[in-house]
C-alpha positions as CSV (number, residue, x, y, z in Angstrom):
1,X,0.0,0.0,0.0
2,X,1.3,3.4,-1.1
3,X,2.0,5.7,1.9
4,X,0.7,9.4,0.7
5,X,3.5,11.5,2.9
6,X,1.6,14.9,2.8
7,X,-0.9,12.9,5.4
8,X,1.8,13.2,8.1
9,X,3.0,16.3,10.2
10,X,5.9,16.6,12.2
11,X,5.5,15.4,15.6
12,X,4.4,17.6,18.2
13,X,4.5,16.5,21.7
14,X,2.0,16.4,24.5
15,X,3.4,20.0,25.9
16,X,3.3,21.6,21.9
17,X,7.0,21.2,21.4
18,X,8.3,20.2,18.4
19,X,11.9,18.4,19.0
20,X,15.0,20.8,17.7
21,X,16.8,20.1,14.3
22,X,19.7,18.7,14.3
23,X,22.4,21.2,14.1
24,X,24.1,20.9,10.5
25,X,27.1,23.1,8.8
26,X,26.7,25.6,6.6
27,X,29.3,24.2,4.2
28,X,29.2,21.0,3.6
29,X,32.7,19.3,3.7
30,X,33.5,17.1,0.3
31,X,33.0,13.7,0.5
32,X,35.3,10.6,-1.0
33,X,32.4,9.7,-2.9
34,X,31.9,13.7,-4.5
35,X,36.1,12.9,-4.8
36,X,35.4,9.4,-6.9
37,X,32.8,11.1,-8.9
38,X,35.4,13.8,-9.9
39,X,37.9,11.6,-10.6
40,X,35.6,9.5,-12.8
41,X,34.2,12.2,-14.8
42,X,37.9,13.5,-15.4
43,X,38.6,10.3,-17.1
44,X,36.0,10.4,-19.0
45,X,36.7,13.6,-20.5
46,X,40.8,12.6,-21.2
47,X,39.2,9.2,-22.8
48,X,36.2,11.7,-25.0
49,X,39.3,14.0,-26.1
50,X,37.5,17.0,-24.2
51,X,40.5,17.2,-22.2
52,X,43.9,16.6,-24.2
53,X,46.6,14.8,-22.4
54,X,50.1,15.7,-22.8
55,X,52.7,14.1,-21.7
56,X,55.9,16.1,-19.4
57,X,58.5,15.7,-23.0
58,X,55.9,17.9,-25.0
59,X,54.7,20.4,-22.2
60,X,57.3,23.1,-22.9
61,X,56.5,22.7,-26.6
62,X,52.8,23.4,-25.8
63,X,53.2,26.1,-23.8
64,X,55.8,28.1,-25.8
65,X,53.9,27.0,-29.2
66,X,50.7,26.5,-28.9
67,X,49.7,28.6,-25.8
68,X,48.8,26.4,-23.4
69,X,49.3,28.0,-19.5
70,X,50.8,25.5,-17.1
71,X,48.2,25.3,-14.0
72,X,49.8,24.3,-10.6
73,X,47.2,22.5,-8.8
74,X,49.6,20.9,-5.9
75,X,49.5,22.5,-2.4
76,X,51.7,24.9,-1.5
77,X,54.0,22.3,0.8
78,X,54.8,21.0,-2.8
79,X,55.1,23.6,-4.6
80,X,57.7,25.3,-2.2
81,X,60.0,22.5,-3.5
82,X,60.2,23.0,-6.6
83,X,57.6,24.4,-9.1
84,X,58.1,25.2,-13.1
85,X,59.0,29.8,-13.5
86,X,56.0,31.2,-14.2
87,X,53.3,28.9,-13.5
88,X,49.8,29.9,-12.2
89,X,49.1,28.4,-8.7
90,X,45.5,27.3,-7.6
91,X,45.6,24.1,-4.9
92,X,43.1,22.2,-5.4
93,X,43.6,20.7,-2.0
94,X,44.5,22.8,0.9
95,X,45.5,22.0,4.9
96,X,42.4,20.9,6.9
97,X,42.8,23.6,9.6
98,X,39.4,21.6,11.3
99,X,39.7,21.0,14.9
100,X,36.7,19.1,16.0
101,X,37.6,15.3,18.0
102,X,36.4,13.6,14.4
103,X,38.7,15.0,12.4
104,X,41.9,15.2,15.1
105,X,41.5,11.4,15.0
106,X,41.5,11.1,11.3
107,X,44.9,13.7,11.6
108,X,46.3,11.2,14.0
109,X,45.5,8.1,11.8
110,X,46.3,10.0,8.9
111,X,49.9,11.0,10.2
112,X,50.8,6.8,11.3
113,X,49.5,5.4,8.0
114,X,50.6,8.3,5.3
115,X,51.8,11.3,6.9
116,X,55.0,9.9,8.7
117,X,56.1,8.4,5.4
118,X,54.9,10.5,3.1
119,X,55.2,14.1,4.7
120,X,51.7,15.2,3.4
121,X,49.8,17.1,5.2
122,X,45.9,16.0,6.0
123,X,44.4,18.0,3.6
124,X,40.6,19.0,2.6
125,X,39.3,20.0,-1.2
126,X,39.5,23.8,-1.9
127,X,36.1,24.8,-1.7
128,X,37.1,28.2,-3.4
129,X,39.3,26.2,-6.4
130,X,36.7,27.6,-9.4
131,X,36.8,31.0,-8.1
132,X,40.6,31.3,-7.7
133,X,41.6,30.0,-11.0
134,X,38.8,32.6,-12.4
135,X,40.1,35.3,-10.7
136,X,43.9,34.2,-12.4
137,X,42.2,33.4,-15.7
138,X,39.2,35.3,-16.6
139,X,39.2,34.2,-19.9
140,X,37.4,31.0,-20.4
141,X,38.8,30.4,-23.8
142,X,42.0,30.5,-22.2
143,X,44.4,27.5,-22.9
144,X,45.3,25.8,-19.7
145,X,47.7,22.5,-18.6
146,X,46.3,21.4,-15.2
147,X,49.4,19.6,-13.9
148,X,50.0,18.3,-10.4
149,X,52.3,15.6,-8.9
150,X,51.2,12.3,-9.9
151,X,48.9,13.2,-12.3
152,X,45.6,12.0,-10.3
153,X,44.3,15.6,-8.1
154,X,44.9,17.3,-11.9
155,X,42.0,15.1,-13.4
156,X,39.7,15.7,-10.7
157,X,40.9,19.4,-11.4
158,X,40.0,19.0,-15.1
159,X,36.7,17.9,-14.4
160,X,36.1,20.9,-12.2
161,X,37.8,23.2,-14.4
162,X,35.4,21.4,-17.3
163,X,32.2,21.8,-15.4
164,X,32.9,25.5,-14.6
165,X,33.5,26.4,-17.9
166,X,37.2,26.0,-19.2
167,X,37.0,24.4,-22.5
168,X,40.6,24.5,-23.8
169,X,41.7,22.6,-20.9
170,X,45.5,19.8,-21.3
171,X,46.2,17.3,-18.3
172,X,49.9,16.7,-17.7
173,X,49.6,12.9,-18.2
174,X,51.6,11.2,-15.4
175,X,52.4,14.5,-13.3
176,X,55.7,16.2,-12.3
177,X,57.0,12.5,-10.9
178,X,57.1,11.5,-15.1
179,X,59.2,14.3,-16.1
180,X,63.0,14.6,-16.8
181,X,65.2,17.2,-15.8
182,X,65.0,18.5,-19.4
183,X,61.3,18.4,-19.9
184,X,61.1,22.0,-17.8
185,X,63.9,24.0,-19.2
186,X,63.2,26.5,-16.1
187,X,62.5,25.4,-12.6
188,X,62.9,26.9,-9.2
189,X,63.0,25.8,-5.5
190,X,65.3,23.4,-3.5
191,X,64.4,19.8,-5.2
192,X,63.6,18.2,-8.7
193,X,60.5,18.7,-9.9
194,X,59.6,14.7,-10.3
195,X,60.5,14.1,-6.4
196,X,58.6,17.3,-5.1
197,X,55.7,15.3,-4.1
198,X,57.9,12.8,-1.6
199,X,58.5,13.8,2.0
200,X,58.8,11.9,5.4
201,X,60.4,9.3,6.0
202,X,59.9,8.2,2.0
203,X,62.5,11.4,1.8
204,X,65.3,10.0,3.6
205,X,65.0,6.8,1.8
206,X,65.2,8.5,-1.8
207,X,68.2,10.8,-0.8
208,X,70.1,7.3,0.3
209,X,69.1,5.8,-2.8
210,X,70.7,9.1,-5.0
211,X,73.5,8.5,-3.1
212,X,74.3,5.3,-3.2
213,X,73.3,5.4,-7.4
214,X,75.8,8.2,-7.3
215,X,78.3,5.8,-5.2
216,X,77.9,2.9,-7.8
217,X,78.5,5.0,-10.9
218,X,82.0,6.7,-9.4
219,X,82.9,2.7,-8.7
C-alpha cells in the first residue's frame, strides 16, 4: 500500500514542542564519494578527447607554441619544492585547519599510516578552487595544462575546471613525478620537480638511494 506523505505532520509533543533540528554546517565538507565522482568524470573527459593529455616531453613545446598555461594544482608544501617559472598556482587541496575530535583522530590516523612516510599534510578539497583560477584566468577560452604531482588531483581538477566552464583545458599525463630534468627548461626551488611530491620518511629513503646510485657509478 502506497503511503501518501503529505498525510503526516511533524511530531508535536503532548506540551506543543516540536523536537529541535539537528544542528548541520553551513558548508558541507566534500566527501570521497563527490572525490570518486570527480575523478571519474575527469577520465572520461581525457578518454572523449574533451580534455587533451600531454605528456611532461611535449609540455614546454605546448606552452611556448601552442599557448597552453601550465596550472599548478599541488598545495603549497609542494610547490615550495620545486615548481616550473611562471606557473599559475591554484591548490586544489588545501590543509584541513578543522579542529573538531572527528577530524583530530582522522589527523592522528592520517599521520601513522601516510603522513609519517609521506610528509603530506591532512588535507581538505578547496572549496574556493573555481573561483581562484577565475580570478587568475578570466578568460574562459583560455588554454590551460592542469598539472599536479602524480597526475591524479589534476584530473579531478580538469573535471572541475570542465564543469565551470574551461574548455581549452591539457592534463599533464603522469604529473611532475614523469618528467625529466630536461622536460622544464626553467624550474625553481630546492628539489627536482619529479620528487617534489615525496617527503617523510619516503625522503630520507630516496636521498640514500641518490647517493648510493651516485656511489655505484664513481665505482
Amino acid at each position: 500500500m502506497a503511503l501518501q506523505l503529505n498525510h503526516f505532520y511533524p511530531y508535536t509533543s503532548k506540551h506543543g514542542k516540536q523536537p529541535k533540528p539537528a544542528l548541520t554546517s553551513t558548508r558541507p565538507r566534500p566527501t570521497k564519494f563527490q572525490v570518486k565522482a570527480a575523478s571519474t568524470n575527469g577520465r572520461e573527459l581525457i578518454q572523449s578527447g574533451a580534455v587533451r593529455p600531454i605528456p611532461p616531453k611535449e609540455a614546454a613545446m605546448a606552452m611556448s607554441s601552442e599557448g597552453f598555461v601550465l596550472l599548478d594544482i599541488r598545495p603549497d608544501w609542494e610547490r615550495d619544492k620545486a615548481r616550473v617559472a611562471g606557473s599559475l598556482h591554484v591548490p586544489l587541496f588545501v590543509k584541513d585547519m578543522d579542529n573538531s575530535p572527528l577530524t583530530l583522530l582522522k589527523k592522528w590516523v592520517h599521520f601513522g599510516y601516510i603522513g609519517l612516510w609521506t610528509g603530506q599534510n591532512f588535507t581538505t578539497m578547496n572549496p574556493d578552487f573555481l573561483q581562484q583560477v577565475e580570478a587568475e584566468v578570466p578568460d574562459k577560452d583560455a588554454k590551460l595544462l592542469v598539472a599536479c604531482g602524480e597526475g591524479l588531483r589534476s584530473v579531478m581538477a580538469a573535471s572541475k575546471l570542465y564543469a565551470g566552464g574551461f574548455k581549452n583545458l591539457g592534463w599533464l599525463a603522469g604529473g611532475f613525478n614523469r618528467s625529466a630534468v630536461s622536460d622544464f627548461p626553467a624550474v625553481e626551488g630546492s628539489e627536482k620537480l619529479q620528487y617534489a611530491t615525496i617527503g617523510g620518511v619516503s625522503y630520507f629513503f630516496l636521498q640514500l638511494l641518490i647517493l648510493l646510485q651516485a656511489v655505484g657509478k664513481d665505482d
